[in-house]
VOLUM-169057 format. One record per residue (C-alpha): residue in three letters; x, y, z; residue number from 0. Coordinates in nm, 2 decimals. Last residue first. Layout:
// residues N
{"ALA",{X,Y,Z},NUM} ...
***
This chain:
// residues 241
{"UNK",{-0.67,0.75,3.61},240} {"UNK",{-0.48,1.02,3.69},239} {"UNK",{-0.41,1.34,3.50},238} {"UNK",{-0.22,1.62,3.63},237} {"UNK",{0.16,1.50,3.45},236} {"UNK",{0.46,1.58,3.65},235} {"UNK",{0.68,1.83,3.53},234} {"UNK",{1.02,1.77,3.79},233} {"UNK",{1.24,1.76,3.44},232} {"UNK",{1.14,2.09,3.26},231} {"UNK",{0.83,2.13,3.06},230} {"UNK",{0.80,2.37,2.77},229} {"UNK",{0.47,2.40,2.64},228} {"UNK",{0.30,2.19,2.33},227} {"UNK",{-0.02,2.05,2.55},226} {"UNK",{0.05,1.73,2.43},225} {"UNK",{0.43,1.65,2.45},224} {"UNK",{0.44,1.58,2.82},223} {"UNK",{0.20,1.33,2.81},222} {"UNK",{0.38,1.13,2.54},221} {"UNK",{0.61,0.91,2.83},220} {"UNK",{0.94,0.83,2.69},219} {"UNK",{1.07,0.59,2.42},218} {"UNK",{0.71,0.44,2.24},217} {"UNK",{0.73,0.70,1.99},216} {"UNK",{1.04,0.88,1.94},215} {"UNK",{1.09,1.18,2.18},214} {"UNK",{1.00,1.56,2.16},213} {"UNK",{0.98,1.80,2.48},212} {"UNK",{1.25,1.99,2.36},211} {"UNK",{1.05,2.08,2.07},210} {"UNK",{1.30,2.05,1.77},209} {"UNK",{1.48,2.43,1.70},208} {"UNK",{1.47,2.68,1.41},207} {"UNK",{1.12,2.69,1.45},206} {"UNK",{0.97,2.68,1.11},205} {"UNK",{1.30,2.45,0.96},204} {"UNK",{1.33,2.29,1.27},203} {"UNK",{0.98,2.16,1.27},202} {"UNK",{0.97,2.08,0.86},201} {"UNK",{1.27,1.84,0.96},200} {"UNK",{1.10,1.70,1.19},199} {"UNK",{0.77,1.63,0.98},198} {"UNK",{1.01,1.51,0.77},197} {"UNK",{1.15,1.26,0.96},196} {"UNK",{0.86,1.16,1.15},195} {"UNK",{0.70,1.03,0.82},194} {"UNK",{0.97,0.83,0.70},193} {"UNK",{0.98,0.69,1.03},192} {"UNK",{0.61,0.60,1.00},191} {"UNK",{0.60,0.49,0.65},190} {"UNK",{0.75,0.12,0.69},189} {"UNK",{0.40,-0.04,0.61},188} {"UNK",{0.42,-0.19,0.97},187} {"UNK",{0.53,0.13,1.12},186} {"UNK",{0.22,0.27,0.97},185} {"UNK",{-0.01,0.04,1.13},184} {"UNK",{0.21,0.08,1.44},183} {"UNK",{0.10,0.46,1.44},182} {"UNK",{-0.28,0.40,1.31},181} {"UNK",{-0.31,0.18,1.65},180} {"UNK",{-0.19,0.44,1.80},179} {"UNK",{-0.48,0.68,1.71},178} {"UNK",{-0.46,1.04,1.65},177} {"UNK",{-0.66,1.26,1.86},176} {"UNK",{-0.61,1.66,1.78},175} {"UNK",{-0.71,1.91,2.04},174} {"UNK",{-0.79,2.26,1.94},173} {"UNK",{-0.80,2.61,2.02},172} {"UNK",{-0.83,2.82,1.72},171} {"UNK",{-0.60,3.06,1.54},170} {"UNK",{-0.37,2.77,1.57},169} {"UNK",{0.03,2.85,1.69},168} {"UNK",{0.14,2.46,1.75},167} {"UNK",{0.35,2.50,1.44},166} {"UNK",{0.50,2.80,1.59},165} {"UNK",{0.61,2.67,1.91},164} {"UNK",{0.54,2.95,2.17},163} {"UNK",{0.16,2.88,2.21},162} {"UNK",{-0.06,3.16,2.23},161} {"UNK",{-0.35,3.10,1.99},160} {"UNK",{-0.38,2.73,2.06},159} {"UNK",{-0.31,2.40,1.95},158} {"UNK",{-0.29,2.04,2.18},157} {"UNK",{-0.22,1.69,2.03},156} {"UNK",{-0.34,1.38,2.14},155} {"UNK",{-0.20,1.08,2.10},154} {"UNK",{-0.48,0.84,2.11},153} {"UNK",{-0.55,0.47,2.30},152} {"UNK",{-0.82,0.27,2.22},151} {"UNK",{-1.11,0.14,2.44},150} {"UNK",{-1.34,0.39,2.26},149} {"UNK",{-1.09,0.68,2.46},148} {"UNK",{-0.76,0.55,2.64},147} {"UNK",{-0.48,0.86,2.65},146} {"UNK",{-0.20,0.65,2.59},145} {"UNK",{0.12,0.56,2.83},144} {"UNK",{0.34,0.33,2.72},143} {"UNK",{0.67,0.52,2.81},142} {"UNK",{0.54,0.57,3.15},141} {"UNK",{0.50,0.88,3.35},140} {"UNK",{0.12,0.90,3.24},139} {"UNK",{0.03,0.59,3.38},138} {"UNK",{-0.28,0.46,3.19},137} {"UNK",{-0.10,0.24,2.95},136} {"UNK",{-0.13,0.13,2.64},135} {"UNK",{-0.28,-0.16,2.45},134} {"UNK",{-0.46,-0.25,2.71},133} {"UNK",{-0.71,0.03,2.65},132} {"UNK",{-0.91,0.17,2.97},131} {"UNK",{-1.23,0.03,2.99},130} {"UNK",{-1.53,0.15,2.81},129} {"UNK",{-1.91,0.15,2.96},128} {"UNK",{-2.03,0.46,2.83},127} {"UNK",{-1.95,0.61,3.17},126} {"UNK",{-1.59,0.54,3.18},125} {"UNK",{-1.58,0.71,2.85},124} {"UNK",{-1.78,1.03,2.99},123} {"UNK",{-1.51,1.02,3.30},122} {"UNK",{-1.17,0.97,3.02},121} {"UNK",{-1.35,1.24,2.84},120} {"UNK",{-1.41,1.48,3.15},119} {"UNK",{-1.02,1.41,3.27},118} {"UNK",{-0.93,1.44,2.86},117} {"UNK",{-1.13,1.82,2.95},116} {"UNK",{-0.91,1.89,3.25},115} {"UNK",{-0.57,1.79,3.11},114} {"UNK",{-0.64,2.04,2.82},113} {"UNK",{-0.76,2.33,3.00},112} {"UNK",{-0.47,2.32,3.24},111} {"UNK",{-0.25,2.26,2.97},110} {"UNK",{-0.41,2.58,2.82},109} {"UNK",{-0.35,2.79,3.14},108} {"UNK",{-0.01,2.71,3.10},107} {"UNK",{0.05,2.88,2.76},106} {"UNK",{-0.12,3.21,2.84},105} {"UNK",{-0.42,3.39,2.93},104} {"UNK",{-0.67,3.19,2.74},103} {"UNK",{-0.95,3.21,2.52},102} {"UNK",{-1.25,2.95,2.47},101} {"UNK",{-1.49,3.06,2.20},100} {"UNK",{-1.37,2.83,1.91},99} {"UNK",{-1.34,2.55,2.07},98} {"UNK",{-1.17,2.27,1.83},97} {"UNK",{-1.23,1.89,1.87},96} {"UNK",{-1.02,1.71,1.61},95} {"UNK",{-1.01,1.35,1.48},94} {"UNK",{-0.78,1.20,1.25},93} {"UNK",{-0.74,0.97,0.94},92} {"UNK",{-0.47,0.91,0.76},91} {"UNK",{-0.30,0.57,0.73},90} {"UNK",{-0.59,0.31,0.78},89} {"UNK",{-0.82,0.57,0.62},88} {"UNK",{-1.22,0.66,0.69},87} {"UNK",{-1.30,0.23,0.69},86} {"UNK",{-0.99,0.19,0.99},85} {"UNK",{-1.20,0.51,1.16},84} {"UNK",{-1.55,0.40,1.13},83} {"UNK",{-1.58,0.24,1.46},82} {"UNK",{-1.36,0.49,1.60},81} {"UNK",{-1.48,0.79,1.43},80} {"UNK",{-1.84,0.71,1.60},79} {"UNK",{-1.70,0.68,1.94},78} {"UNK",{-1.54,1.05,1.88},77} {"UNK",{-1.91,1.19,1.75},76} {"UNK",{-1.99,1.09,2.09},75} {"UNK",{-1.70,1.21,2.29},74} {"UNK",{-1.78,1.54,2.11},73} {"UNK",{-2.17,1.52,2.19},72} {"UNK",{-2.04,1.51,2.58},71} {"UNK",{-1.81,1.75,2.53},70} {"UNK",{-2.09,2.04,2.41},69} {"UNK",{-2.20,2.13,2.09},68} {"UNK",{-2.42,2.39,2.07},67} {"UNK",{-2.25,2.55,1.75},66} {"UNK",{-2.28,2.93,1.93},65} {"UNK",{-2.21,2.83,2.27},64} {"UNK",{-1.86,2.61,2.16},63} {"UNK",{-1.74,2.24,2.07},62} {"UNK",{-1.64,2.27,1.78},61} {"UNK",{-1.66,1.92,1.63},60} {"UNK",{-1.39,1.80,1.31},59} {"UNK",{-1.25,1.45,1.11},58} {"UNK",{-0.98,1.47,0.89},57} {"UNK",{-1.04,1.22,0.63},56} {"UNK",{-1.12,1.46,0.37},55} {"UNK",{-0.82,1.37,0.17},54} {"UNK",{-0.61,1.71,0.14},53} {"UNK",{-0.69,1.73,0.52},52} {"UNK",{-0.61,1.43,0.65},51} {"UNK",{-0.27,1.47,0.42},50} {"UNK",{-0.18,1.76,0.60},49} {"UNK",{-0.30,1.62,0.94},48} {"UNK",{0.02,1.37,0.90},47} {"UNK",{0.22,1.63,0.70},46} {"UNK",{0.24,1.76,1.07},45} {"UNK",{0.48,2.09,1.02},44} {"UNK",{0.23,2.40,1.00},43} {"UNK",{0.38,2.73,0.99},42} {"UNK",{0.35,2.67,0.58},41} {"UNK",{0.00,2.67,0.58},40} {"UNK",{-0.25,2.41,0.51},39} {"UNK",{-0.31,2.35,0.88},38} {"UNK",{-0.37,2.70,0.90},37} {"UNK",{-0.63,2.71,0.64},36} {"UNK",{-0.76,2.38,0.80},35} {"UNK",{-0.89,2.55,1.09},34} {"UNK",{-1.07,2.88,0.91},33} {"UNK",{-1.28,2.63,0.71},32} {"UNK",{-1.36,2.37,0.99},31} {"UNK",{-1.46,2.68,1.18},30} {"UNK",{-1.66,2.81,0.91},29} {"UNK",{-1.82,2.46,0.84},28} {"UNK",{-1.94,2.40,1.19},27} {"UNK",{-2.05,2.05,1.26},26} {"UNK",{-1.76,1.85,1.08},25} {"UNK",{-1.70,1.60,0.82},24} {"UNK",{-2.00,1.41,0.92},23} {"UNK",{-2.01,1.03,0.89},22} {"UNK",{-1.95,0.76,0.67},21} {"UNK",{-1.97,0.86,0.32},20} {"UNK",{-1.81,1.22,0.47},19} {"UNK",{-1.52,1.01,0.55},18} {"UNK",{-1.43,0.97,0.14},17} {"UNK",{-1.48,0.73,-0.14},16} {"UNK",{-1.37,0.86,-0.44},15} {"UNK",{-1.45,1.13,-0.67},14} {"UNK",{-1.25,1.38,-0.65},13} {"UNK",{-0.92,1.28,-0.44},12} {"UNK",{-0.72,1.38,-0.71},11} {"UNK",{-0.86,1.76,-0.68},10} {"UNK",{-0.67,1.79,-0.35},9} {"UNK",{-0.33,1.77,-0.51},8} {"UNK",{-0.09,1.53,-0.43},7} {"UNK",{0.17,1.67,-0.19},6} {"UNK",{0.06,1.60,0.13},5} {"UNK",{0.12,1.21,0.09},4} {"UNK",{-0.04,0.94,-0.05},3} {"UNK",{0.07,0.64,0.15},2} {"UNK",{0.11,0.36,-0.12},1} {"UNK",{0.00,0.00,0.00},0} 
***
């Protein structure tokens, strides 16, 4: 199997099947809109969400007053990507929650944020009956650790208006679940390394500098690299199982 990467052009994707056959692209089209114009953008390194993008697989809820959405019909709409998710794209497929009318007075108020909505997640998950993946685990100073939704564990990726990395610099506050199980999936086709590569390289050539809190899958614990802000070595993780 061929990955088709960033670089193909939109317009070759007309035509075939796509994630909006399955389920909703996303609930607020302007948002969506504004969103994917600066994942598009050269400030953007993840050739990952790129190629979500260019292939409609990318997969969007704003949660916010004016759409009405709230957490709970996120998680929902979440569930649904992972049954369909595998069908969307075994390679490129993604899930983002954005909220469009949340602000914040600087970089750690947004880890805050972040850690405390996965906390409401990981409770409405608990609540629809899932356990916490064993593919992972739920000890955010390991190297395993996952955050666990649908029974599946995601790396999740925070963006927001004031972070200091520039290719975590959205307009709008987002979170951005990609699945493990896509990860090894790509290991498997021997894409994934490829992948990181670039996307690395695109990071240094935007910043100037790889995110300190940056390590190879599967080598230190992820937790620290999803809200984006600098951590130093005493950072302990506010989420617990």
């Amino acid at each position: 199997m061929v990955i088709v990467f960033y670089a193909l052009k939109r317009s070759m994707y007309s035509g075939m099947i796509m994630s909006a056959d399955l389920m909703e692209v996303t609930n607020t089209p302007a948002v969506l809109k504004e969103f994917l114009e600066y994942v598009d953008s050269d400030r953007f390194a993840c050739i990952g969400a790129k190629t979500a993008a260019a292939m409609n697989t990318l997969i969007h809820r704003d949660c916010s007053r004016e759409s009405k959405f709230t957490l709970s019909d996120a998680f929902e709409a979440l569930r649904k990507f992972c049954i369909n998710r595998e069908e969307i794209s075994m390679t490129n497929s993604t899930f983002v929650i954005t909220f469009s009318d949340k602000q914040f007075a600087d970089e750690m108020s947004f880890e805050s944020f972040l850690w405390n909505t996965l906390s409401e997640m990981h409770v409405l998950d608990r609540n629809a009956g899932y356990s916490w993946s064993d593919e992972c685990s739920s000890d955010p100073s390991s190297p395993e650790f996952g955050f666990s939704l649908v029974n599946e564990p995601f790396f999740v990726v925070g963006l927001h208006p004031l972070a200091s990395r520039e290719s975590r610099l959205s307009p709008i506050p987002a979170l951005v679940f990609n699945a493990h199980r896509q990860f090894r999936y790509l290991k498997k086709l021997g894409a994934f390394e490829k992948m990181q590569a670039e996307i690395r390289r695109r990071e240094i050539s935007i910043q100037g500098d790889l995110n300190p809190n940056l390590s190879n899958f599967g080598d230190d614990s992820e937790a620290r690299q999803y809200a984006g802000n600098a951590t130093d070595s005493g950072w302990k993780c506010p989420f617990s199982k």
